[in-house]
Every structure is written in C-alpha cells, then in structure tokens.
Short mmCIF file of the C-alpha atoms (twelve columns), coordinates in Angstrom:
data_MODEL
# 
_entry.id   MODEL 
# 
loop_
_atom_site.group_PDB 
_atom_site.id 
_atom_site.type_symbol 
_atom_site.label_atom_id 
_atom_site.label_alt_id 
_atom_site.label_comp_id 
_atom_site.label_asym_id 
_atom_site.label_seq_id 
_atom_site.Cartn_x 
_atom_site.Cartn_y 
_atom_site.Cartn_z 
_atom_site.pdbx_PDB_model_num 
ATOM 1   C CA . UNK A 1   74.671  -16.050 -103.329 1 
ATOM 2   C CA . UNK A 2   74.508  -15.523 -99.870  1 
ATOM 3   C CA . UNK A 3   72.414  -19.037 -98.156  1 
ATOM 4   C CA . UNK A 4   69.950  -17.967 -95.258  1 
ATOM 5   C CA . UNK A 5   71.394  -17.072 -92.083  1 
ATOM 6   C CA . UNK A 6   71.855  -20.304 -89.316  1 
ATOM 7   C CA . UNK A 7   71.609  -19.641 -85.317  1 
ATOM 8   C CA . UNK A 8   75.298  -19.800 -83.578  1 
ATOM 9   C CA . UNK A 9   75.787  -19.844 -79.956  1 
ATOM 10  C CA . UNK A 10  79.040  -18.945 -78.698  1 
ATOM 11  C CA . UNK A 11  79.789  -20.141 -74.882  1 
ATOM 12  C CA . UNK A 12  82.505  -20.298 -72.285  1 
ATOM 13  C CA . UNK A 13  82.955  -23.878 -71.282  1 
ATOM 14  C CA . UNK A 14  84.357  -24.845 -67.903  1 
ATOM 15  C CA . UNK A 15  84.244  -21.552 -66.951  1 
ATOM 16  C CA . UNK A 16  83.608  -20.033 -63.230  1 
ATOM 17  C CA . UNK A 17  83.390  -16.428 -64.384  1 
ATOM 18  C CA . UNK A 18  82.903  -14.638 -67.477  1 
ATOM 19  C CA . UNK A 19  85.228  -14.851 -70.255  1 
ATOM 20  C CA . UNK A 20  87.701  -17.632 -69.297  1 
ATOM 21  C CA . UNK A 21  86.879  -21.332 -70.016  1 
ATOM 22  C CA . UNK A 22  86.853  -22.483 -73.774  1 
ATOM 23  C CA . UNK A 23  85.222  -20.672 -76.210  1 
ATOM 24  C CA . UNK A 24  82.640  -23.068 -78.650  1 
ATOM 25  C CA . UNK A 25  80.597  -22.244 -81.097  1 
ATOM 26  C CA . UNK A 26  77.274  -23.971 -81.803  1 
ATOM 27  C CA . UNK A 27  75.433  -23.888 -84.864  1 
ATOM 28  C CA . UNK A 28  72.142  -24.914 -85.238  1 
ATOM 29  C CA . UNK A 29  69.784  -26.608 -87.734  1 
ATOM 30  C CA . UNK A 30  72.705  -27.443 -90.129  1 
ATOM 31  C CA . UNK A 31  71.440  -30.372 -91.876  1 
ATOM 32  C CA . UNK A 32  72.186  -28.269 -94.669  1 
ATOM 33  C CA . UNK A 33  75.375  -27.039 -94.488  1 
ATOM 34  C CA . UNK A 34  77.681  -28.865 -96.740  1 
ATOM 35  C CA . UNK A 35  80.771  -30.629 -95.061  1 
ATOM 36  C CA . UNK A 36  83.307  -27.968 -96.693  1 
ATOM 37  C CA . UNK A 37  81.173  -24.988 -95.361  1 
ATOM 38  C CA . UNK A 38  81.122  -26.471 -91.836  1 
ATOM 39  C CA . UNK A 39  85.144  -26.831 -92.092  1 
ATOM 40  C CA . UNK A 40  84.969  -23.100 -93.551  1 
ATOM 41  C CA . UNK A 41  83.122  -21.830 -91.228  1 
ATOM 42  C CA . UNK A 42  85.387  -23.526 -87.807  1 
ATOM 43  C CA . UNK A 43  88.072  -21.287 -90.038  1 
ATOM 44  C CA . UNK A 44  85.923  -18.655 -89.815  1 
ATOM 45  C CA . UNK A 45  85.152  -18.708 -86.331  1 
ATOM 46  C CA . UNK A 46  88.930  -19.024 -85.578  1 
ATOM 47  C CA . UNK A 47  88.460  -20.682 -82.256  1 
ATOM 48  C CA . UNK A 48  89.409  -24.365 -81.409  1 
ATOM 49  C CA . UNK A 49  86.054  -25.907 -82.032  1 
ATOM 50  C CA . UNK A 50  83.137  -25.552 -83.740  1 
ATOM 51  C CA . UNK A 51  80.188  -27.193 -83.101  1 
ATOM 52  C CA . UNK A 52  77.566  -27.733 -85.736  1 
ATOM 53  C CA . UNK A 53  73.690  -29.791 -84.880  1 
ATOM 54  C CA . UNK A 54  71.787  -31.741 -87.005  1 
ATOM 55  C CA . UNK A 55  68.693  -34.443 -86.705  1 
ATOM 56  C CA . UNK A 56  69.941  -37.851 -85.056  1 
ATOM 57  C CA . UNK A 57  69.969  -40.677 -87.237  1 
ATOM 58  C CA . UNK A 58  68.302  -42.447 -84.311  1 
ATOM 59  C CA . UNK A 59  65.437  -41.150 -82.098  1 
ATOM 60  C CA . UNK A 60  66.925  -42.288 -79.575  1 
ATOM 61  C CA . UNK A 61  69.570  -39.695 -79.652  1 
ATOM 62  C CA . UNK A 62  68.783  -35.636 -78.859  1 
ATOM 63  C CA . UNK A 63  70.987  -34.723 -81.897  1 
ATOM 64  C CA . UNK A 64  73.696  -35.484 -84.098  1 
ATOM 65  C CA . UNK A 65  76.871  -33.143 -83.127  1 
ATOM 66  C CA . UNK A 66  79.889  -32.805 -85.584  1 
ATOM 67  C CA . UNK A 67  82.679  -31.182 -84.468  1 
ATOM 68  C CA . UNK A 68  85.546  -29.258 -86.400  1 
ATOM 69  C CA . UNK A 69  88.771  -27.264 -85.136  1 
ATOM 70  C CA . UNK A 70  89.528  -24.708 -88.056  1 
ATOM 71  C CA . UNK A 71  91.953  -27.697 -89.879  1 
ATOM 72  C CA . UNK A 72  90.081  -30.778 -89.596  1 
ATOM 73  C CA . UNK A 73  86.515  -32.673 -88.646  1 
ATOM 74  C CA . UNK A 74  86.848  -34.000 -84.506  1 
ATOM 75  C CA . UNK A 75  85.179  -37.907 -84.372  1 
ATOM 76  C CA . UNK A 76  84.726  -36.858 -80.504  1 
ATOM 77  C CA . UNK A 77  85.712  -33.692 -78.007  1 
ATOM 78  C CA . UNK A 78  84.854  -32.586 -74.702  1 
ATOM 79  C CA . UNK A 79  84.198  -28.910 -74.384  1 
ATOM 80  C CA . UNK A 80  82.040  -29.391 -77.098  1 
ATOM 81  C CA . UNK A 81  80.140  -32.235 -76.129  1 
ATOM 82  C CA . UNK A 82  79.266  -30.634 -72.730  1 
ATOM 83  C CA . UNK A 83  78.719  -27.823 -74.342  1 
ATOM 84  C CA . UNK A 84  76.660  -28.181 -77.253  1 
ATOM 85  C CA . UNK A 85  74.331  -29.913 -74.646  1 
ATOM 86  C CA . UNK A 86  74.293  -26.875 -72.299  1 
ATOM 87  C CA . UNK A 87  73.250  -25.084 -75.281  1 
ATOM 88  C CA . UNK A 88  70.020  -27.445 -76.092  1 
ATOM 89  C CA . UNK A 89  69.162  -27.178 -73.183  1 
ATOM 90  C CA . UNK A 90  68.762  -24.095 -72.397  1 
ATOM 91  C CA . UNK A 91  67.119  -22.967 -75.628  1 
ATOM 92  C CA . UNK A 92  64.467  -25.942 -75.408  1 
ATOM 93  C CA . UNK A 93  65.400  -28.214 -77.969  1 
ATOM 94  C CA . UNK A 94  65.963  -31.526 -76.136  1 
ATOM 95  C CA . UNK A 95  62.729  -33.428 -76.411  1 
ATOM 96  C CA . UNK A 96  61.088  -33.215 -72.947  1 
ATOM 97  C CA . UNK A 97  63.050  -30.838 -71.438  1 
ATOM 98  C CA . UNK A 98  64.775  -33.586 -70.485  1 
ATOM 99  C CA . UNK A 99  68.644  -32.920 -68.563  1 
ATOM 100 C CA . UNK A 100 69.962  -36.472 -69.462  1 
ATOM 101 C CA . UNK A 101 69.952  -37.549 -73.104  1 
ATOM 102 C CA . UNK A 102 72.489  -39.080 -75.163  1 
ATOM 103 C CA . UNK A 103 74.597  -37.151 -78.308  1 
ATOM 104 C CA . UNK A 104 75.684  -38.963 -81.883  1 
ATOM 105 C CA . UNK A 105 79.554  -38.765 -82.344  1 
ATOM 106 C CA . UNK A 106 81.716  -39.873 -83.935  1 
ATOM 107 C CA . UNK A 107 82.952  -42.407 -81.696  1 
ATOM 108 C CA . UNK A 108 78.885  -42.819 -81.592  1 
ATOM 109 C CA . UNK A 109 76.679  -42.300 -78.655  1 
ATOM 110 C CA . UNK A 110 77.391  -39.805 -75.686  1 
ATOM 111 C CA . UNK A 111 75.310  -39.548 -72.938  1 
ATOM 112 C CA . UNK A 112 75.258  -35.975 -71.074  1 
ATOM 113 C CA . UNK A 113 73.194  -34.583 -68.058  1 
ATOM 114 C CA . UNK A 114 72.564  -31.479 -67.065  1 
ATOM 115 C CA . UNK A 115 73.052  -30.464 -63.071  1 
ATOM 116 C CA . UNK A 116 71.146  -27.771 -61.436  1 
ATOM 117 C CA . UNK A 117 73.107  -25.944 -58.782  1 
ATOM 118 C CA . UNK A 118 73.424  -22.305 -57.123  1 
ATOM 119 C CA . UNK A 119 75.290  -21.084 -60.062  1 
ATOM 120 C CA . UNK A 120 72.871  -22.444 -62.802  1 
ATOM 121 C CA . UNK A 121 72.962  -25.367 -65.095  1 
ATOM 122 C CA . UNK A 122 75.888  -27.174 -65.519  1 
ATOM 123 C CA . UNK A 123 76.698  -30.339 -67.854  1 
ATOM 124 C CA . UNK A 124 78.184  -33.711 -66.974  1 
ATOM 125 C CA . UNK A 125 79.574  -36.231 -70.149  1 
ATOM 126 C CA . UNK A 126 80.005  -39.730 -69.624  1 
ATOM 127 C CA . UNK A 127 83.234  -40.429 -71.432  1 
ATOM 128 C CA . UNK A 128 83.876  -44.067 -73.875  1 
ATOM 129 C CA . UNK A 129 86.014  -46.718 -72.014  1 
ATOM 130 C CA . UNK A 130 89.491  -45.664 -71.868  1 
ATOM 131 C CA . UNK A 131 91.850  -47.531 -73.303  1 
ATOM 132 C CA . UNK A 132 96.066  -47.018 -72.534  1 
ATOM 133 C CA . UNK A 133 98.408  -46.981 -75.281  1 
ATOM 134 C CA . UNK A 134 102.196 -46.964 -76.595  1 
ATOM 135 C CA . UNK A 135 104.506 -45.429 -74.063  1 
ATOM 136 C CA . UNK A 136 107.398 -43.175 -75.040  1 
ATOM 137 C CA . UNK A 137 110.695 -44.434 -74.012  1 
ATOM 138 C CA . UNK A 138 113.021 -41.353 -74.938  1 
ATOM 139 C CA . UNK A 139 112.233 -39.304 -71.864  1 
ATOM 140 C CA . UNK A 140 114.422 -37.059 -72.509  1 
ATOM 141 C CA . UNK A 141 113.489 -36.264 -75.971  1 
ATOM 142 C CA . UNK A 142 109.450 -36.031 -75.029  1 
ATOM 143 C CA . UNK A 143 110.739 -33.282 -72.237  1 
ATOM 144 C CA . UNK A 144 112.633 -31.486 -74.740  1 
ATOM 145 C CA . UNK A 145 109.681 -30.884 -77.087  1 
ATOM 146 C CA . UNK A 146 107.816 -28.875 -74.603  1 
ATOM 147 C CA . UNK A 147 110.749 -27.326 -73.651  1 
ATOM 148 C CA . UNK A 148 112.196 -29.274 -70.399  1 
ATOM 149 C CA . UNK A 149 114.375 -31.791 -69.350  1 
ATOM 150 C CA . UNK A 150 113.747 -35.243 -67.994  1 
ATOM 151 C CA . UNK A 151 113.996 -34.101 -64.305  1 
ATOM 152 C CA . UNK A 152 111.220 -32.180 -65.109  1 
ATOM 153 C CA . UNK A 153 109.326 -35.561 -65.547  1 
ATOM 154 C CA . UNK A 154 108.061 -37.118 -62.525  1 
ATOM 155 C CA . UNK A 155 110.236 -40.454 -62.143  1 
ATOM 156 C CA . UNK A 156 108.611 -43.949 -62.288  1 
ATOM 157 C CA . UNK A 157 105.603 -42.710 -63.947  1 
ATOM 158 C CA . UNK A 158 105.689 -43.338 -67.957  1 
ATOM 159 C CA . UNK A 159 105.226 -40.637 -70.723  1 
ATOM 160 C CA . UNK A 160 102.133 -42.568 -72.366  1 
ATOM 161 C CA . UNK A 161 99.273  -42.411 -74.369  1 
ATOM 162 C CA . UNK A 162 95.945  -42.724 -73.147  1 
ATOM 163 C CA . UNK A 163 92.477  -42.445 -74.315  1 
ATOM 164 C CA . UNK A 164 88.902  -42.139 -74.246  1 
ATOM 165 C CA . UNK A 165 88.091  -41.409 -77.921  1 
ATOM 166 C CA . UNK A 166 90.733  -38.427 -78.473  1 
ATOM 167 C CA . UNK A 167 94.637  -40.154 -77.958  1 
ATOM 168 C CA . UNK A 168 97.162  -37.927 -75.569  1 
ATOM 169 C CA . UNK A 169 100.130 -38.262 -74.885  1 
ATOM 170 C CA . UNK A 170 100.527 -37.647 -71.216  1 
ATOM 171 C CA . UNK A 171 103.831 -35.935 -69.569  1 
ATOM 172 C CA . UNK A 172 103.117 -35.991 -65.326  1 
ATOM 173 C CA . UNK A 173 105.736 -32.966 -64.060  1 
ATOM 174 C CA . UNK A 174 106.888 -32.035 -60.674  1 
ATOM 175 C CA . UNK A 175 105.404 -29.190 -60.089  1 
ATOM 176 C CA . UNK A 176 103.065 -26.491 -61.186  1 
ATOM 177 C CA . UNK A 177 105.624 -24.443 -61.716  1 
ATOM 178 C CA . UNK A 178 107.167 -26.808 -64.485  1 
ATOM 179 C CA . UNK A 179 103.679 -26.914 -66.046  1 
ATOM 180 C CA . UNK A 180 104.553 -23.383 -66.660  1 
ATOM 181 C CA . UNK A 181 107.422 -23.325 -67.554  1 
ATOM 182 C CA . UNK A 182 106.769 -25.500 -70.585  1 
ATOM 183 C CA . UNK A 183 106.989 -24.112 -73.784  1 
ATOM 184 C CA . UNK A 184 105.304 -25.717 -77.252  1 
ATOM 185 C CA . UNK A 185 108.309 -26.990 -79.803  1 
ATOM 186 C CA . UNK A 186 106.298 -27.795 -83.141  1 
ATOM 187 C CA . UNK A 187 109.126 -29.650 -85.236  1 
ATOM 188 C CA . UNK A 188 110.252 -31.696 -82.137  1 
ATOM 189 C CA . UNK A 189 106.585 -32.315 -80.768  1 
ATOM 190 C CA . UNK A 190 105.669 -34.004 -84.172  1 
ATOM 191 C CA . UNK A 191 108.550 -35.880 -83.916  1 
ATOM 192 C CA . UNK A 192 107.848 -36.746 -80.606  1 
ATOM 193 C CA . UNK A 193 104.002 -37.980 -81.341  1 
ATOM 194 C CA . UNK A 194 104.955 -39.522 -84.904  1 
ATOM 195 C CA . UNK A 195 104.420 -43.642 -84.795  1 
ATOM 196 C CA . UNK A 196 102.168 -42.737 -81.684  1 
ATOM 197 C CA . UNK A 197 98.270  -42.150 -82.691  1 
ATOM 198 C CA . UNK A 198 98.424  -39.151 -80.146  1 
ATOM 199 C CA . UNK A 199 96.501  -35.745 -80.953  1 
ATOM 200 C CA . UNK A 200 98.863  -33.789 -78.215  1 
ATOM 201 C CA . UNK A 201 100.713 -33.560 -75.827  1 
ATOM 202 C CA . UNK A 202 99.198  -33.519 -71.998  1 
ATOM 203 C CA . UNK A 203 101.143 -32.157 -69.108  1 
ATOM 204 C CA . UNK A 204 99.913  -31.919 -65.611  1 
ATOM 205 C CA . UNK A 205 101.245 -31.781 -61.701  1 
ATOM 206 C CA . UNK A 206 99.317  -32.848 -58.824  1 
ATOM 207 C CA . UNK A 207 99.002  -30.270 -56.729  1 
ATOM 208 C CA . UNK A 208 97.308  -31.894 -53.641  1 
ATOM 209 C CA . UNK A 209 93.589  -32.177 -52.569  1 
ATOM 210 C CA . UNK A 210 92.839  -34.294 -55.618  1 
ATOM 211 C CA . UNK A 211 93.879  -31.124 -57.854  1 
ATOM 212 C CA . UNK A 212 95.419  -31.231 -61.207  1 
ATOM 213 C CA . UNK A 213 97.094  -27.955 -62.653  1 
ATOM 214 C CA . UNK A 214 97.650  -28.178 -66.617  1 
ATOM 215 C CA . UNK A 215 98.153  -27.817 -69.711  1 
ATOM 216 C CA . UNK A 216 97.826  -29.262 -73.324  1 
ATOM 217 C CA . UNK A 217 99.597  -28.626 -76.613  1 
ATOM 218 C CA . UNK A 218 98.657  -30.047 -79.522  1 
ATOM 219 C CA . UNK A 219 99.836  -29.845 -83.570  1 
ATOM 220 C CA . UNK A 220 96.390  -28.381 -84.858  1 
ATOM 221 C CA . UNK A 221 95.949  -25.752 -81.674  1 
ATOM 222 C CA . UNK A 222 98.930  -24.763 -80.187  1 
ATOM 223 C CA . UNK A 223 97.326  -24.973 -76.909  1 
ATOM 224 C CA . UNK A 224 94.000  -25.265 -75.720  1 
ATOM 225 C CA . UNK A 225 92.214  -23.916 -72.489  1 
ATOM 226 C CA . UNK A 226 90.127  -26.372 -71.310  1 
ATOM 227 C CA . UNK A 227 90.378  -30.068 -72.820  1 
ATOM 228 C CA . UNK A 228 87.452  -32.372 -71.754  1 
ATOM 229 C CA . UNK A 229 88.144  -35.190 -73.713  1 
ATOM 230 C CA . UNK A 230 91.816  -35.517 -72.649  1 
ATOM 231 C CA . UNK A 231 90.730  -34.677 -68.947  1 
ATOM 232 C CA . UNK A 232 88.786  -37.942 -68.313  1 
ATOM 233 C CA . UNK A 233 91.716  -40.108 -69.360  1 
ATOM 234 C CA . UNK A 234 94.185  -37.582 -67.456  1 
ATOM 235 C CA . UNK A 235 91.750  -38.118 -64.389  1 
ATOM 236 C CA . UNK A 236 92.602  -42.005 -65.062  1 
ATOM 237 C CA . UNK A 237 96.244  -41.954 -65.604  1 
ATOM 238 C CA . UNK A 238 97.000  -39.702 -62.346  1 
ATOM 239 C CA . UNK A 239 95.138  -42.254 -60.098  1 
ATOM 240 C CA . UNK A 240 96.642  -45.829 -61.769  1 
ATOM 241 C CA . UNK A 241 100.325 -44.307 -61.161  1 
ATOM 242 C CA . UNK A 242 99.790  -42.856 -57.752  1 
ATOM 243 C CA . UNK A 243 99.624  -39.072 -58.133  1 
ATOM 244 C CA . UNK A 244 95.765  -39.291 -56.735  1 
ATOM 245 C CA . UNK A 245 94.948  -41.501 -54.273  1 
ATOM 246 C CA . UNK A 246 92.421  -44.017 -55.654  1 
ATOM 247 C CA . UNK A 247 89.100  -45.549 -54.147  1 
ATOM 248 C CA . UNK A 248 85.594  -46.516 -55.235  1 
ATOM 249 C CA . UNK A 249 84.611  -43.232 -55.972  1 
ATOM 250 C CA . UNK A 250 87.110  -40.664 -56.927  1 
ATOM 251 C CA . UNK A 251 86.327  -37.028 -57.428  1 
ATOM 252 C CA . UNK A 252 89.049  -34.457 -59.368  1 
ATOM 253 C CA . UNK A 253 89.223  -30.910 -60.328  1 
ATOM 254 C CA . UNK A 254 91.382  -30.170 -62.898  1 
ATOM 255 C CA . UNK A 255 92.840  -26.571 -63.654  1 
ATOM 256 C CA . UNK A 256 93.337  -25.959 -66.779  1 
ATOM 257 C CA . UNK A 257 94.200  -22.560 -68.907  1 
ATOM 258 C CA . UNK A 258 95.616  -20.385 -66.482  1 
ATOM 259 C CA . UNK A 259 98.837  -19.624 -68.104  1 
ATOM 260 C CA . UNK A 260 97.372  -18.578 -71.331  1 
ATOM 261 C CA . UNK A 261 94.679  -16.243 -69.710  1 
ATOM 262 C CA . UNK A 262 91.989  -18.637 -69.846  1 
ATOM 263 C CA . UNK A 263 91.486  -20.151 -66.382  1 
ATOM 264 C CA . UNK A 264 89.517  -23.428 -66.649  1 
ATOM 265 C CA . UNK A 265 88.181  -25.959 -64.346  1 
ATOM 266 C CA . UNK A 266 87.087  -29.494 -65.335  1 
ATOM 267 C CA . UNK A 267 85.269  -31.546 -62.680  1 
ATOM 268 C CA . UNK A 268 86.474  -35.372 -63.206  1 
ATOM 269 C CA . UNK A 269 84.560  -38.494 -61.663  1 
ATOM 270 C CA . UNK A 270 85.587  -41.704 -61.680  1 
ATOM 271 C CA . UNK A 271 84.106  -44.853 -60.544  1 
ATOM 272 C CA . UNK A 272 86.090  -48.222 -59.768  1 
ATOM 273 C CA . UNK A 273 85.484  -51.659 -59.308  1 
ATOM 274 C CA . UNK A 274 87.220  -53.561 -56.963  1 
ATOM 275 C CA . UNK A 275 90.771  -54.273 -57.375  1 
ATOM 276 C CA . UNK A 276 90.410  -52.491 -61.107  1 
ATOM 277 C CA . UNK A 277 92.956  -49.697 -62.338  1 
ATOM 278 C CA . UNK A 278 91.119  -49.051 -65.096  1 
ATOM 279 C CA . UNK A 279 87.968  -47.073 -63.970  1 
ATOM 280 C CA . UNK A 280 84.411  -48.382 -64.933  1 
ATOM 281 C CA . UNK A 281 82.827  -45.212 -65.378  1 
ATOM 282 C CA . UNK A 282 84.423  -41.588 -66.347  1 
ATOM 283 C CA . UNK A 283 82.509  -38.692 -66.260  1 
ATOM 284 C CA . UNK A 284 83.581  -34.972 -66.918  1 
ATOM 285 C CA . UNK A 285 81.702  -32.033 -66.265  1 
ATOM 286 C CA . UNK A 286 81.181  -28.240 -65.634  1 
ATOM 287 C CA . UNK A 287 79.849  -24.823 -66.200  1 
ATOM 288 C CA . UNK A 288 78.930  -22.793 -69.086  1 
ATOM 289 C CA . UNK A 289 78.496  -19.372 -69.462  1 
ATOM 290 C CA . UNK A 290 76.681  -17.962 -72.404  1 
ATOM 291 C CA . UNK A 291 78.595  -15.011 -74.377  1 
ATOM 292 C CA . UNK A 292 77.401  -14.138 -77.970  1 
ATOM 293 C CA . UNK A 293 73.972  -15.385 -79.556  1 
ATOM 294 C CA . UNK A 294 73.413  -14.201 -83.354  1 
ATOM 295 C CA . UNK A 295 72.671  -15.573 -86.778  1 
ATOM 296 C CA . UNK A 296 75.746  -16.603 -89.380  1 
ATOM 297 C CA . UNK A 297 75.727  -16.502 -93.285  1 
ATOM 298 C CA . UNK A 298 77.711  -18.088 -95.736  1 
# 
C-alpha cells in the first residue's frame, strides 16, 4: 500500500548558475518515515545526499535533519546542512522567519544563517571545532591511489586527515592541472584510507588570491561536486601549512566540481586567535538555486 505522498525539494547547492552545484534533496514532515524507507528512498533519489526533516527534540532547534547518501545514514554534511536551511527558509517554516537558527545533527547542534544579497538568499554554516588527525606516511602510495605520483604532492606539506565532523584525508597538489589529472583508484584508495577514520580522499591546489581549485573522491560517491563539510577543514589545513596566507580574519573561495561538469563554489571563513593555527571559528557558505519541487510516495 502506497503511504501518502511527502513534500521533496530538490536544490543546487553552491551553485552560481543553474544546474551546477550539488544536487540535495529535502524531504519534509518525515517524522514518519521509517529509517529503512529514508535509506530507500536516498537510493531512490540516486544523488549523493538526501535530506529528510523532522520536529527537533529541543525547541531550541528549527528542526531535526538526517542525512543519507544512497549506502549509508551521514551523522553530519555540508551541502546539506546549508541547504536544507535554504530550503526552510524560503518556504516559511523556521519559526519567526528567522535567518539564523540552529539544526540537530548528528554531531548535534548546527547553527546556519541566511544572507541576503543581489543574487538572493544565500546560507552560511558554522562548522564543529576541527580537530587534525593521523597523517599518511607512504606518499607515494596515497598519490598512486588517485592516480599520481609523489611529485605530484606538494613537498613539506603532509597527506593528513582532518576534520570538522566528516574525516578527509587531504592530498595538497601542485597545480590545478594535477587536480585534474587525478583519477579515482577504488581498491588502492581503500587501502590507502584503511586504519585511518577518513570518509575520502581531498585534493586541492592553491591557485592564488586565496583560491582553492578541487576535488574529492570518496568510497561511497566516487566523487562529489561540492563538499561543505570537508571544505571548512580544507579552508584550515591550506592556511596552517602555508598555501594561504593566514591572519585574523581569513576569507576563501573554494572551486569545486569543475572537472565533472558540476562547477561549485564554497565560500570559507575563518577566524583566528592570536598566535593560534587552529582557527576559532569556521564557517562555510553559499548559494542555492531551487530546481524541482513535487510530492514523493513510497
């Protein structure tokens, strides 16, 4: 028996023009859709996340937001974060009308706010505190799985995981032309991530003017065209070895999906104290363009 029909939103996050960015889908109202339908359903949809809104467990909080790739539930993610909150906004449903309001995760609360500007509303996230992790010594071998070499790899800066709720493991390159280059190796990627926590594998160049160009591969989604929640840690990691000058305020664009078709761009803010590599605040943010509203059964 087919169960009433829920509202789904699909959007374009970080997206400057129509049909690039990465595709979400939002449902909404689904207190009652069972755990295994929600995972069915991200199948379904076939796209790398789908978002699905229920009632907070605190009042404090807009909404509860789960989030699920098409293999497995997401404890935190940043196209979807910024913009399942795009999408409350602009159909009404944050109490208020409020543009700043916090999201239950996972990883627990979120807060977002939502910018007006020329080009309408866009949405900011306030990412956890990042945290660095394990750092892969075989160079060579890390290269190899996205199909380089180590003088690919920018010397003196370490192939290492870091994190803000979703672990990458990030690979800084030359150029943007090895960024391209790069090509995903499954077998020798999971090799490469096994005894780390990492969910991928993040490659990037600086590319001057505070600009990132790249690209991330991961074991679930080959590759995805916009990653939020790895581009506030990215962000991070290019300032503490160098690639981005630091200071008290730092602002970063990262481009993101252009090989694949896709072109993205992620605005990255970070805030530091004095004499502090590690950043006190992280924010990522940008637009969202609106592509299919319907209804979906199941």
């Amino acid at each position: 028996m087919t169960k009433p029909g829920h509202r789904i939103h699909t959007v374009d996050v970080f997206a400057e023009k129509p049909l690039a960015g990465n595709q979400l889908a939002v449902v909404l109202d689904a207190e009652d859709i069972p755990s295994d339908v929600m995972q069915r359903i991200a199948k379904e949809m076939n796209i790398s996340e789908t978002a699905f809104v229920l009632p907070p467990a605190d009042t404090a909080y807009a909404a509860r937001v789960r989030i699920f790739t098409p293999a497995s539930e997401l404890q935190f993610a940043g196209h979807p974060t910024v913009g399942t909150a795009w999408v409350l906004a602009t159909e009404g449903l944050v109490p208020g009308g409020a543009l700043e309001f916090v999201l239950e995760e996972g990883v627990g609360p979120v807060k977002v706010r939502g910018v007006k500007g020329p080009d309408g509303l866009s949405f900011w996230m306030t990412h956890p505190e990042l945290t660095c992790g394990a750092v892969e010594r075989r160079r060579a071998q890390a290269a190899g799985a996205i199909g380089l070499v180590e003088a690919d790899l920018v010397p003196d800066v370490p192939v290492q995981v870091a994190s803000t709720g979703n672990p990458f493991l990030f690979f800084a390159l030359r150029d943007a032309g090895a960024v391209d280059e790069a090509t995903l190796d499954l077998e020798l990627l999971s090799e490469v991530l096994k005894g780390t926590d990492a969910f991928g594998a993040f490659i990037f160049a600086a590319v001057g003017g505070n600009r990132l160009y790249s690209r991330m591969f991961s074991l679930d989604i080959p590759e995805d065209p916009a990653t939020g929640s790895g581009s506030g840690p990215l962000g991070a990691f290019a300032v503490r070895h160098g690639l981005v000058p630091q200071a008290s305020n730092v602002a970063i664009v990262n481009e993101q999906g252009t090989k694949m078709g896709r072109q993205s761009f992620i605005h990255i803010e970070l805030t530091y104290a004095a004499s502090n590599e590690i950043p006190s605040r992280i924010d990522v943010g940008g637009s969202v363009r609106p592509v299919v509203t319907g209804t979906i059964s199941y």
